[in-house]
N, C-alpha and C positions, 0 to 999 in steps of 0.2 A: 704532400705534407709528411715530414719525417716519423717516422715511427722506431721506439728500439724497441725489441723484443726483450724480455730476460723472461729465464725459467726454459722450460721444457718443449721443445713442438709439440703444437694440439695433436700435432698426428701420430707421434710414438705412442704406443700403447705402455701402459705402465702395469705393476706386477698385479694379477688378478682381476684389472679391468676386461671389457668387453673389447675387439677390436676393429667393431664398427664404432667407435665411438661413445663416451659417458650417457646415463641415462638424465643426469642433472648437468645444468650450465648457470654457474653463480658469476653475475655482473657487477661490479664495484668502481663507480666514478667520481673523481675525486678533483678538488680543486682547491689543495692549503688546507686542507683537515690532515696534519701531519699527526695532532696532536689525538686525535679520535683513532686513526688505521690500525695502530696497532691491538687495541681490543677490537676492530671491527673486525679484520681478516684472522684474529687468534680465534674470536668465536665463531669463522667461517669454516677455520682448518679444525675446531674439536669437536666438530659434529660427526654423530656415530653414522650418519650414512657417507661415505666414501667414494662411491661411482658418480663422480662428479668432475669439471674442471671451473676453473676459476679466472676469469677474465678480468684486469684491470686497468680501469684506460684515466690518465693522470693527464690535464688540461693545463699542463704549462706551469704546475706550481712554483711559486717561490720560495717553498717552507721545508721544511724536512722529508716533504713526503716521498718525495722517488726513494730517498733513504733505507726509508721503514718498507716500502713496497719489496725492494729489489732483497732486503734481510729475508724478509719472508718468500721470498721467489725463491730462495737462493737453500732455502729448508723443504721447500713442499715443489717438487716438480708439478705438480697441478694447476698452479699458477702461474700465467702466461700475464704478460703485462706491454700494454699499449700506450708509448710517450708522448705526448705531442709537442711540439716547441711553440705551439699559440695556442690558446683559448678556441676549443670549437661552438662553447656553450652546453650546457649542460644537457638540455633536448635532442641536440647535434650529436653528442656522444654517448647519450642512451640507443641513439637510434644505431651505432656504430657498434655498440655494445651488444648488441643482440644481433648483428649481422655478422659477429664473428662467432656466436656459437652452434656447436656442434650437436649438441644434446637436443632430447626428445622435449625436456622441460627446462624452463628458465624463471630464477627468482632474482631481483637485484634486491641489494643491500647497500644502502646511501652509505658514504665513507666515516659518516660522522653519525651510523646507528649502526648497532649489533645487537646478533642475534642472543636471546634471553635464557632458551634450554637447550640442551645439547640433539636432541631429536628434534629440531622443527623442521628439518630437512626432509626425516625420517616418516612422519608424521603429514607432512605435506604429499611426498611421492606415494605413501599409501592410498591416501585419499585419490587422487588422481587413477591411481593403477585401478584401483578397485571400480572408479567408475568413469566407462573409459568417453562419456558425454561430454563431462568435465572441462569449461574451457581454463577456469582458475580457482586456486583454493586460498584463504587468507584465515586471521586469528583476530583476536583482540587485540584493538589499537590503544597500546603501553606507550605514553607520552612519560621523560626522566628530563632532570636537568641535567648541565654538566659536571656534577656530582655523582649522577647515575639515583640519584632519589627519587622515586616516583610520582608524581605532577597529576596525574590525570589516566586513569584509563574506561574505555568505551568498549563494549560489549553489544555486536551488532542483534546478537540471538542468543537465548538464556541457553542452548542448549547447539551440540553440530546438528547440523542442516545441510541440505542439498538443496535445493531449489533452480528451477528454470530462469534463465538468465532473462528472461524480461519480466517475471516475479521479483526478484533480486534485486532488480537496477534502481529501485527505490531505495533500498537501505546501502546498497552501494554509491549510492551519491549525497547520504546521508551526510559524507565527513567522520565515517567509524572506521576506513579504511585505509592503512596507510600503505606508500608505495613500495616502501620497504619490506620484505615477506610478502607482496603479492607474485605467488609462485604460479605458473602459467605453461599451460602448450603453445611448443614455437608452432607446433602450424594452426592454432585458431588464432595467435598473434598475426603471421601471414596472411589468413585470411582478411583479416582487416587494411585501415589504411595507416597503422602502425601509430608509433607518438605524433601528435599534429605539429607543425612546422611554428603556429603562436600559442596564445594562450599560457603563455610562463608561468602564472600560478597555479594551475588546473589543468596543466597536461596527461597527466598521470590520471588523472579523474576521466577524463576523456577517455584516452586509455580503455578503462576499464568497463566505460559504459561502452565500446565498441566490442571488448571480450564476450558482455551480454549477452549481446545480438549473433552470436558462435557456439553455444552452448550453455549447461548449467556452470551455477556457481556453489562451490563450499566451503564453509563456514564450519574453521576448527573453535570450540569454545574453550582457549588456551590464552594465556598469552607467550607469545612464540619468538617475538620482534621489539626490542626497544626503537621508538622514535625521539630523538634527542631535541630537547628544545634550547636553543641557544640563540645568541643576536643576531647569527647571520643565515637563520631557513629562512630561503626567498620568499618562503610565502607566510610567514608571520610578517614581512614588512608592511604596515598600511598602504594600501594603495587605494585611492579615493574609488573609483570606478573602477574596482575589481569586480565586483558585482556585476554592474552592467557591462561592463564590455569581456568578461570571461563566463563569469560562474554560470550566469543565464545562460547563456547561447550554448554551453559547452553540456548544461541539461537538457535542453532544447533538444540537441546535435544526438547525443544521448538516446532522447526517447524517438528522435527521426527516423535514427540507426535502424531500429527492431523489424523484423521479419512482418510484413503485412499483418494487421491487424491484431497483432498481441501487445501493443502500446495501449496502455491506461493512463488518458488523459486525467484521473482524477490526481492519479501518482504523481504525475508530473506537475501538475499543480502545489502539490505538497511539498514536493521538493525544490521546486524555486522558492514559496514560502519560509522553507525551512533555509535557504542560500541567503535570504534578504537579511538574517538576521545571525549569519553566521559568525562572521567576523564583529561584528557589533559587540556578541558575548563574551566573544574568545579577549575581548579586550578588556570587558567592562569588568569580568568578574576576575580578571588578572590584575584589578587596579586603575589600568588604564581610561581613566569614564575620557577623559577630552579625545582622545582618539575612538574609543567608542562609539560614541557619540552622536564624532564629526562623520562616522562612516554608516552608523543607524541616519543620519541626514541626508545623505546622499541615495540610499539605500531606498526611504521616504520620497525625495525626490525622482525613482526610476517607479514603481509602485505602491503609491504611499495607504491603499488601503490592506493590500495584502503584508505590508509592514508595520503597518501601526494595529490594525488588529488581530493579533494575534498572542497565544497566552507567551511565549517568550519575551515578548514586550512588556505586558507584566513583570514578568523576572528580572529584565534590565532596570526599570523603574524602581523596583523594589531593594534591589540588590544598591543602586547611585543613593537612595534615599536613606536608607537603614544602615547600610555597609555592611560587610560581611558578615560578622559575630551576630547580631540582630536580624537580618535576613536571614542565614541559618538556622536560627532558633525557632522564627516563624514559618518557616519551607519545612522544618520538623514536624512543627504541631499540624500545618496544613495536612503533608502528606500522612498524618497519624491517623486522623479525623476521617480523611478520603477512605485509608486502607480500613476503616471500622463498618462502610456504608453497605448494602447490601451485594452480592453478585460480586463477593471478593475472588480474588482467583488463592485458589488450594482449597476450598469448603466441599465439604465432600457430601453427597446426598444418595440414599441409597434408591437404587431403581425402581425395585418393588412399591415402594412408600410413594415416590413420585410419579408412579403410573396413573392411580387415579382408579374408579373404582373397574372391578373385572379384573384387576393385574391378575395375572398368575403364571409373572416367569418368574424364575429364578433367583434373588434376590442378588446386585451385584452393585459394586461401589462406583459411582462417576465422579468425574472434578468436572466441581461448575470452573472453567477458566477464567470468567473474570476477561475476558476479549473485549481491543478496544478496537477503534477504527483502525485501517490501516495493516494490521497483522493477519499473517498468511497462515490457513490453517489448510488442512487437509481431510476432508469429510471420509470418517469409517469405513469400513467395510463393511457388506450387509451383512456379515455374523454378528459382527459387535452390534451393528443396529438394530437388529433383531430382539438380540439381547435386553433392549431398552424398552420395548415397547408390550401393551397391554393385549390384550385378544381383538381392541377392535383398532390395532395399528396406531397406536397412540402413545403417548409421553405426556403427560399433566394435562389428558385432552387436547394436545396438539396431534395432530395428522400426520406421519412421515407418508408422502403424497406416491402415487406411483413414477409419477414426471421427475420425480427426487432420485431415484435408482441409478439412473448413467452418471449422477454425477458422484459416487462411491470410489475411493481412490485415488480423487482429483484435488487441485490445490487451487485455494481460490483464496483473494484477499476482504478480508473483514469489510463490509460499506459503512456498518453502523450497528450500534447495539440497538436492539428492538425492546427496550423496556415498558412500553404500553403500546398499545392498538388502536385505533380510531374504531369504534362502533358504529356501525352502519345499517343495524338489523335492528335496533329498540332504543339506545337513549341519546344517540349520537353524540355522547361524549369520549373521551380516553379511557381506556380499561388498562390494567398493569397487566404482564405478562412476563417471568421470570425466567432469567440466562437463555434468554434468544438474541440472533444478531440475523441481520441479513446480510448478506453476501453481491459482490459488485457482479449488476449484468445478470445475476440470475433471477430467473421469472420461469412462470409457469406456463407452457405452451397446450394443455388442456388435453395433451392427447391420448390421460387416463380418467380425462372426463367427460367425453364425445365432444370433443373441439370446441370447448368454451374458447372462448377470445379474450377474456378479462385482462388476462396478460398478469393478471398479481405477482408480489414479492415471494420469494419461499421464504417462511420464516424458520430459523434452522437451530433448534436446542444443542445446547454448546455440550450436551452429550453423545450429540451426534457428529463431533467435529475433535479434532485435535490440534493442535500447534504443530504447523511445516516440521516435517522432521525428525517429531519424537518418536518415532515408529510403534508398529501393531501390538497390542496390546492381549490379540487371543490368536488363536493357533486358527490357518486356514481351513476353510468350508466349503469346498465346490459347489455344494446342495445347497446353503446359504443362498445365495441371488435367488433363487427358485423359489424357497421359503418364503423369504421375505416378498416378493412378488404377489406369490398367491395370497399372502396375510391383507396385503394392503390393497392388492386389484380389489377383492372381495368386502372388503371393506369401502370402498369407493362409491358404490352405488348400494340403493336397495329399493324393494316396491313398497307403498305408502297402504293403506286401508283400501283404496278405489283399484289398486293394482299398475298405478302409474310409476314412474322412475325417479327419484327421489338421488340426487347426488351430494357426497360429502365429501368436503375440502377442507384446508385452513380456515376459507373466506367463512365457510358456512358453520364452522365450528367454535370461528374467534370467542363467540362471547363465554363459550366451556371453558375454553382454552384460557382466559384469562379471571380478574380480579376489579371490583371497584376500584375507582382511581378518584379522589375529589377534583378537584376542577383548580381549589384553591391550593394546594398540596404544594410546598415551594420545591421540597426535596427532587423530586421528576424533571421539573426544569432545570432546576442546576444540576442535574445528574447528565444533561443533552450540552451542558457546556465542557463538564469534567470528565465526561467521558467522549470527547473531541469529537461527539457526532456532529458538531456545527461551531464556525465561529464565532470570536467574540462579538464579530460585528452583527454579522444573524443572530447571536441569541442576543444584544440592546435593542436591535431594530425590532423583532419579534415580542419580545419582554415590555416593551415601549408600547407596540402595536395593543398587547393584550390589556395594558393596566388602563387603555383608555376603551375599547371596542367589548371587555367584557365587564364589566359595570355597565353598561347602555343596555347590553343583551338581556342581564338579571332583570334591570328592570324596566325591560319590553323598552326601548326608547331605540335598540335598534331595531330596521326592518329586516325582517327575515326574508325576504323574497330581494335579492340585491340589484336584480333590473327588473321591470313589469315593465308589460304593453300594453298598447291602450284596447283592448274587447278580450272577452271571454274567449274566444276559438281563436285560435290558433290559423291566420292567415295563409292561401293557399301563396306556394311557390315554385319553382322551374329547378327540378333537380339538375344536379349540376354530373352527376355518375362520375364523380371521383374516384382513381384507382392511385394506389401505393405507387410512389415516386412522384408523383406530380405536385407542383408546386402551388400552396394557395397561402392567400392575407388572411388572416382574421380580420373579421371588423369591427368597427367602431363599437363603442359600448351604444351611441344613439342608433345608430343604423340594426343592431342585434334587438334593441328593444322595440323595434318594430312588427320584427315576425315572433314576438311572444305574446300570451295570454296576460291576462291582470294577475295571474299567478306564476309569473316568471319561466311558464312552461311553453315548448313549442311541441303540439301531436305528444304529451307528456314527459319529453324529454326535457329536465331543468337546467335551467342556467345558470350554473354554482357560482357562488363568491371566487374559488378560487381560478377561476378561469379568466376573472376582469386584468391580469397583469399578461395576459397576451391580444388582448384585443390591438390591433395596427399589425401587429408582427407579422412576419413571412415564416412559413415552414413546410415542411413536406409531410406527405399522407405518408403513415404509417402501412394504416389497413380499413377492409372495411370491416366493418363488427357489424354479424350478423348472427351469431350468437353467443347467448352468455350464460353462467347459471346466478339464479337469483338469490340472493346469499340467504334472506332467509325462509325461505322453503324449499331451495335445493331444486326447484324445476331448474328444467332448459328450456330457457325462453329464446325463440326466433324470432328474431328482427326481420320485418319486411320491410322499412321504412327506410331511409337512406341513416346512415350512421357512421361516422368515419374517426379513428384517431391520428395524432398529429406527430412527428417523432419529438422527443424529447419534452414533449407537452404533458405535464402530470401535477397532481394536485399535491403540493410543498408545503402543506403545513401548517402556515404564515399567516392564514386568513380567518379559518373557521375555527367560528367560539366553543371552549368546551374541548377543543383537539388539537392544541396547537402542538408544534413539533411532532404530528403525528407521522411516524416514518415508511406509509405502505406506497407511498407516489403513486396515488392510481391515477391510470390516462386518464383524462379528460374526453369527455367523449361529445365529437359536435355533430350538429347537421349541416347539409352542406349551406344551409341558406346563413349560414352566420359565416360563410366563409365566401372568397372569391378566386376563383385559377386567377395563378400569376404568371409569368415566366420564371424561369430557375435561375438564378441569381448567376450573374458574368462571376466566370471563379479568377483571382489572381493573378 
């Protein structure tokens, strides 16, 4: 395939360069954008950083372009330019595009966008240099029309960020990032399997979710890059089944990619939710509702509950019905209303006042953030946590735990705001419990409490937490970890009257630690839908559940005991010595109410409501629980009796009156006689 060169050999070194070659390789492929090149590659040549070359590979056009190219070749020896006399396609000569540079780092710039400030080059190669993990760095994605008037822009993080590229690769598959300005190392490019060979609209998406799985990603909070929106970006064309046959599999492929077990299936989830309903918007609220629409129907037809409930479907509905001037007015007062409710992020509270009684540190200013599901924060260091807490290890009578420590300096993603508790120690209702979240995956492994098994949530005050990336806040403390260790070990246990062991936890503190909650209180509920701890469709079916199951409770008409067996004692049975990994069914709801008492108890262990929606199921034993501490008087009670939990088996919420959408998911804990060994399911 003919190729002319114009401009410079990549190989001559030019005046003040390096002469092993540029540290930047800027790629430019073009196909009849005659009419865009010459802003694209002016604003490539006026960038203040200079150790760079410029690659441009032109696909046959029939427009002026070679024209403009070869003008500007013919002023900047830095520009090398690749002709072809056919079409290789666009994917074809990205991929050709980057096997002709030289350079340690590579950004393309589509022919038909340019760059916005004169240092984003400059700006980019810092970031990179500085941290040399780095597989890619990007900015604000600036969408203009061909006017150059701004249309739209998307800010992936209020603030720059670094983050671990399998943290990231959610907000990178968001659709906040465009390809244009994502500036890159050629060798975690190499490392990969490069641009994929299909996938025409989402190549570049691909791309990027394989960069993940190579290193961190950062995040300039700039805008750096115009993306130009005009009639002919391939991937504004409607295409019926762009969804199903790219955007899924290419998230899929995405989350495949990652290094053994740092994929977060919930992330993934999120973001094919957030795919189904992508293009749907990008049309509806451009005007477009009959392509809209027709691509939200198609979208429905691939999964139509993960499409239809969910709150952007709202917004499409809102937005076809009202139209724009009237949906805005209403999206106004909405989000005015929301930013008034309690746990705003910027409300500032001072420590001292929020410790609770005993404080006597220092008094010092916290931001409640305001954290929703989803956002990646990064928990303190123990000087600052320190900082927070009362003499006897506390924050508004919450516990910062000793099991809490190792995860100091670590970045973890939001699971859910903790705005109330399920009480389990006196009234068994919901108690409130103010700017807590819990955290995805972390639990308590009991091993600063003589090896309880309870396995609980940590619930983690969002002044012991910050936003990925905003960095430290107080100047380092080597003696800090040690501090804090001996504050809270000491605190952890103590002797009672009789001289016995007495331990204190979250679990055993919750009811300090929180506030009355009414039962009827609507605010709490809609605050689990608006602050996206659950969907639309969980909070009608759950809302639904409540408005009939608690009226019956008030007045006594439901039974409180949800299965009974027929005698008082509890029926002898054949243990079954289940060990972790092994596979067993739940059974039947008749066959469980065999081996229980007229009080729904088997040898005292009860048989919750929320355990009836796994009865048939298959799962695997977690563990055996053989001890736990009793929440409310703090013993450690030994289990001698067979007792096993189940993996991914936990109490959701959704059942018990008085605590719905309660968010601590504690296992479920069975015997083995309500279960039966199965074999382990044929895998795929």
């Amino acid at each position: 395939m003919p190729m002319v060169p114009v401009g410079r050999d990549p190989g001559s070194p030019r005046a003040g360069a390096r002469t092993s070659g540029p540290l930047l390789s800027v790629t430019v492929t073009n196909f009849n954008y005659g009419r865009f090149l010459d802003q694209n590659l002016s604003s490539i040549r006026n960038q203040t950083f200079d150790d760079l070359e410029v690659i441009v590979v032109d696909n046959a056009s029939t427009d002026n372009s070679l024209e403009v190219i070869e003008r500007h070749a013919s002023e900047d020896p830095r520009i090398r330019v690749v002709a072809h006399s056919e079409n290789l396609g666009m994917f074809a000569s990205l991929r050709e595009s980057v096997d002709l540079c030289t350079g340690t780092y590579r950004v393309h710039v589509d022919a038909d966008d340019f760059i916005l400030v004169p240092d984003a080059f400059e700006a980019q190669v810092r970031s990179l240099e500085a941290n040399p993990t780095m597989a890619f760095t990007y900015g604000r994605l600036v969408m203009v029309d061909t006017s150059d008037a701004e249309v739209f822009v998307a800010r992936a993080f209020p603030h720059d960020v670094v983050l671990p590229g399998p943290v990231a690769l959610e907000t990178v598959l968001a659709f906040t990032l465009n390809h244009s300005g994502m500036m890159f190392r050629l060798d975690a490019y190499r490392a990969t399997a490069g641009y994929p060979d299909r996938y025409a609209h989402v190549a570049d998406m691909l791309l990027a979710g394989r960069l993940c799985a190579t290193g961190d990603v950062g995040y300039i909070d700039r805008p750096l890059y115009a993306f130009r929106k005009h009639g002919g970006n391939l991937h504004l064309r409607p295409e019926l089944h762009v969804v199903r046959d790219e955007m899924i599999p290419v998230i899929q492929a995405s989350y495949a990619g990652l290094p053994a077990g740092s994929a977060d299936p919930a992330a993934e989830r999120r973001a094919v939710r957030r795919a189904l309903v992508h293009l749907p918007t990008q049309y509806v609220f451009s005007g477009q509702h009959k392509i809209g629409w027709r691509l939200f129907w198609e979208s429905a037809k691939v999964r139509p509950v993960d499409t239809v409930f969910q709150r952007r479907t709202l917004s499409l509905v809102g937005r076809t019905m009202l139209g724009p001037r009237a949906f805005d007015a209403v999206a106004t007062r909405v989000n005015s209303t929301l930013r008034s409710l309690p746990s705003r992020s910027g409300e500032h509270v001072p420590a001292a006042d929020a410790g609770g009684a005993g404080g006597s540190r220092e008094e010092t200013t916290m931001e409640v953030l305001g954290l929703h599901r989803g956002e990646v924060v990064e928990v303190r260091s123990p000087a600052e946590i320190l900082a927070t807490l009362d003499d006897r290890g506390c924050l508004n009578n919450l516990p910062f735990m000793p099991e809490m420590i190792s995860r100091c300096g670590r970045l973890f993603t939001v699971d859910r705001r903790a705005d109330k508790v399920c009480d389990t120690i006196e009234t068994l209702r919901s108690r409130r419990i103010n700017d807590a979240v819990l955290l995805e995956g972390e639990r308590c492994d009991g091993s600063g409490h003589a090896g309880c098994q309870a396995d609980c949530k940590f619930y983690w005050h969002e002044a012991w937490l910050r936003r990925a990336g905003s960095g430290p806040t107080t100047q380092p403390d080597p003696d800090a970890e040690a501090r804090l260790r001996e504050l809270i070990c000491a605190s952890a246990s103590y002797h009672d009257g009789d001289g016995a062991v007495r331990y204190r936890c979250q679990a055993t503190e919750m009811v300090r630690a929180s506030d009355d909650l009414s039962t009827l209180a609507p605010g709490p509920y809609l605050n689990e839908y608006r602050t996206h701890d659950v969907s639309l469709g969980t909070f009608v079916k759950v809302m639904t559940r409540a408005a009939v199951v608690q009226p019956l409770h008030k007045l006594n008409l439901l039974p409180i005991v949800p299965v009974k067996g027929p005698s008082p004692k509890s029926p002898e049975t054949e243990p079954l010595g289940l060990q972790p990994g092994e596979w067993v069914r739940v059974k039947s709801r008749d066959e469980i109410a065999k081996t229980l008492t007229d009080k729904g108890r088997n040898r005292g262990l009860w048989f919750d409501r929320e355990m009836l929606p796994f009865c048939g199921g298959t799962y695997r034993v977690r563990r055996r629980i053989t001890r736990i501490i009793e929440e409310h008087s703090g013993k450690l009670l030994e289990l001698t009796r067979d007792c096993v939990t189940l993996e991914g088996v936990v109490c959701s919420g959704e059942r018990s009156t008085s605590r719905w959408f309660c968010p601590r998911e504690i296992p479920c804990y069975w015997r083995e006689c309500w279960l039966e060994r199965v074999p382990a399911p044929a895998l795929d």
